[in-house]
Rosetta silent file (secondary structure, phi, psi, omega in degrees, C-alpha in Angstrom):
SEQUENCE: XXXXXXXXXXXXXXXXXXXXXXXXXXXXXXXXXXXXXXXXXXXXXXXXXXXXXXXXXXXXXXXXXX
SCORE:     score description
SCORE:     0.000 S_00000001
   1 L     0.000  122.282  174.542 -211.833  -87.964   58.429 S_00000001
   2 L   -94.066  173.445 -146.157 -210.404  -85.492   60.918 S_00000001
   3 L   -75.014  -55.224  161.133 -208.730  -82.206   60.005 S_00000001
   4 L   -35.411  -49.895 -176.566 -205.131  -83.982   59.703 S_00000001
   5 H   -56.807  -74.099  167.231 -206.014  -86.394   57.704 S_00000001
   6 H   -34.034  -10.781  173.688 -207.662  -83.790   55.510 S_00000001
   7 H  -107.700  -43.440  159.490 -204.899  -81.309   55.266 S_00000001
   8 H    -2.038  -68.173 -159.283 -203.143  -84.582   54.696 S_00000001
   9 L   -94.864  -24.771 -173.089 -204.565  -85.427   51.725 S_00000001
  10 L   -75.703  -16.925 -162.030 -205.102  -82.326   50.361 S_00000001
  11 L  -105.446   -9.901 -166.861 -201.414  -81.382   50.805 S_00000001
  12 L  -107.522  -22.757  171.752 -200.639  -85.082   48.694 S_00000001
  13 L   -90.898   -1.058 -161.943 -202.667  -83.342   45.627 S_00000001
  14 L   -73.732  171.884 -179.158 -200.787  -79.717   45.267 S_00000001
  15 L   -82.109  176.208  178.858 -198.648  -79.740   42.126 S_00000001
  16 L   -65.044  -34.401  158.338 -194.814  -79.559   42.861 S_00000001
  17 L   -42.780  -42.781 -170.696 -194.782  -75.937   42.629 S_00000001
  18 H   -78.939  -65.988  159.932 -197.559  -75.339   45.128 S_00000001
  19 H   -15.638  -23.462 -169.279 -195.607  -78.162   47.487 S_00000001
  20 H  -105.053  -27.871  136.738 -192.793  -75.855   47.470 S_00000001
  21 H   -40.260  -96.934 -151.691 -194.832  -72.717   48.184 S_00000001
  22 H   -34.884  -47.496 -161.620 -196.597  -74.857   51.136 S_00000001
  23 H   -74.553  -88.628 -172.332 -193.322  -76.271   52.440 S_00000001
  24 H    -5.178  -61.292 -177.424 -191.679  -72.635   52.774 S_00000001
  25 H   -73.910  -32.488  163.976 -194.411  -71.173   54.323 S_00000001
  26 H   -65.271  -10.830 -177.924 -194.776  -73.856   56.678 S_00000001
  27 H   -80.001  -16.249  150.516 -191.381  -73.724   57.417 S_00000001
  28 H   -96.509  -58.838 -171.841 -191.416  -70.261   58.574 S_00000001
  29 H   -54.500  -33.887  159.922 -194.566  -70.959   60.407 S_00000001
  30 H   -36.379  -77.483 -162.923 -192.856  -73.859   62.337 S_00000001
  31 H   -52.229  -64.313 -151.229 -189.824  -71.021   63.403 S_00000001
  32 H   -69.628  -27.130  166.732 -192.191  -68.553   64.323 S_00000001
  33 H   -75.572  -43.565  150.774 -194.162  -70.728   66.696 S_00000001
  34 H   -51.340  -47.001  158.526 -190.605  -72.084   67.548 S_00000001
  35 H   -67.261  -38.022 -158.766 -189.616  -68.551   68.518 S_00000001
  36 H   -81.518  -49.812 -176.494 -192.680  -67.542   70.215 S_00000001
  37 H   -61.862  -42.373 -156.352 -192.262  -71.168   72.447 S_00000001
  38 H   -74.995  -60.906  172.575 -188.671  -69.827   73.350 S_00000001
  39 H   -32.481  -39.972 -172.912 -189.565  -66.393   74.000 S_00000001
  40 H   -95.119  -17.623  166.852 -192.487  -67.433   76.630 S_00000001
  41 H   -64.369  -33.315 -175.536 -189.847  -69.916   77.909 S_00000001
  42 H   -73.418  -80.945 -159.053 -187.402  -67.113   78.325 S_00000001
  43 L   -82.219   18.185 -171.397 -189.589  -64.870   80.158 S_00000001
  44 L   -91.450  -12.383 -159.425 -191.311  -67.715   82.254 S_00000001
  45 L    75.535  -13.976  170.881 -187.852  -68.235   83.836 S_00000001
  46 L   -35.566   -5.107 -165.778 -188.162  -71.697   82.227 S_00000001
  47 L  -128.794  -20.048  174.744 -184.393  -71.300   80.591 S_00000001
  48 H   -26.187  -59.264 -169.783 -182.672  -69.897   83.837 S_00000001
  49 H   -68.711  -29.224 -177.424 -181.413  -72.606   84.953 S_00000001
  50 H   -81.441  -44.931  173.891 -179.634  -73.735   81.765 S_00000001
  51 H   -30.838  -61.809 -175.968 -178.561  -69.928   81.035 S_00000001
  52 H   -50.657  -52.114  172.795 -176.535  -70.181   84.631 S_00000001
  53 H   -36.198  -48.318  169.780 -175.186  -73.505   83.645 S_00000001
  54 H   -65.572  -57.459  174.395 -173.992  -72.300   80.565 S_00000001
  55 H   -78.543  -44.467  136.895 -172.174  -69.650   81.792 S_00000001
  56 H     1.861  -67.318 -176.239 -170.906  -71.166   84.826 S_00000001
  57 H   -67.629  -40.609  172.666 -169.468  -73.810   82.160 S_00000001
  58 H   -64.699  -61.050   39.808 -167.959  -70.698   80.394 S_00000001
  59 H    90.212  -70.455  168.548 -166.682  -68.948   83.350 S_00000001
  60 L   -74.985    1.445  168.120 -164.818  -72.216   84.008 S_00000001
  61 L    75.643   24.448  177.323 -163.385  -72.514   81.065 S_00000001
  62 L   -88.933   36.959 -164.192 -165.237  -75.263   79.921 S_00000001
  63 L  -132.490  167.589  167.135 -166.587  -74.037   76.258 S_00000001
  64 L  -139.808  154.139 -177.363 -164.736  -73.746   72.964 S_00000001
  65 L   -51.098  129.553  164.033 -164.569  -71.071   70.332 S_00000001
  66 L   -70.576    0.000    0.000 -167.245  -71.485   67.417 S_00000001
């Protein structure tokens, strides 16, 4: 059985309560890893290009009010 499978199954016994606990906290652990990816993306220059783009497209009047 490898370690997915095994958090798998083990995640198919919690009671609904604990399930609800689990899913929260993974669900901040997701974003935080999700932040962390953006962040190293950010300072990697990895996002540059769409940051210019975006503003470019703004700049040109090609955006609309949220």
């Amino acid at each position: 059985m490898t370690i997915l499978e095994h958090i798998e199954a083990q995640v198919q016994q919690l009671s609904p309560s604990d399930f609800a606990k689990f899913r929260e906290w993974f669900q901040e652990y997701a974003w935080q890893q999700w932040d962390r990816q953006i962040e190293q993306d950010s300072k990697s220059g990895k996002l540059q290009a769409l940051a210019e783009k975006a503003l470019a497209d703004h700049a040109a009047g090609r955006t609309k009010p949220l």
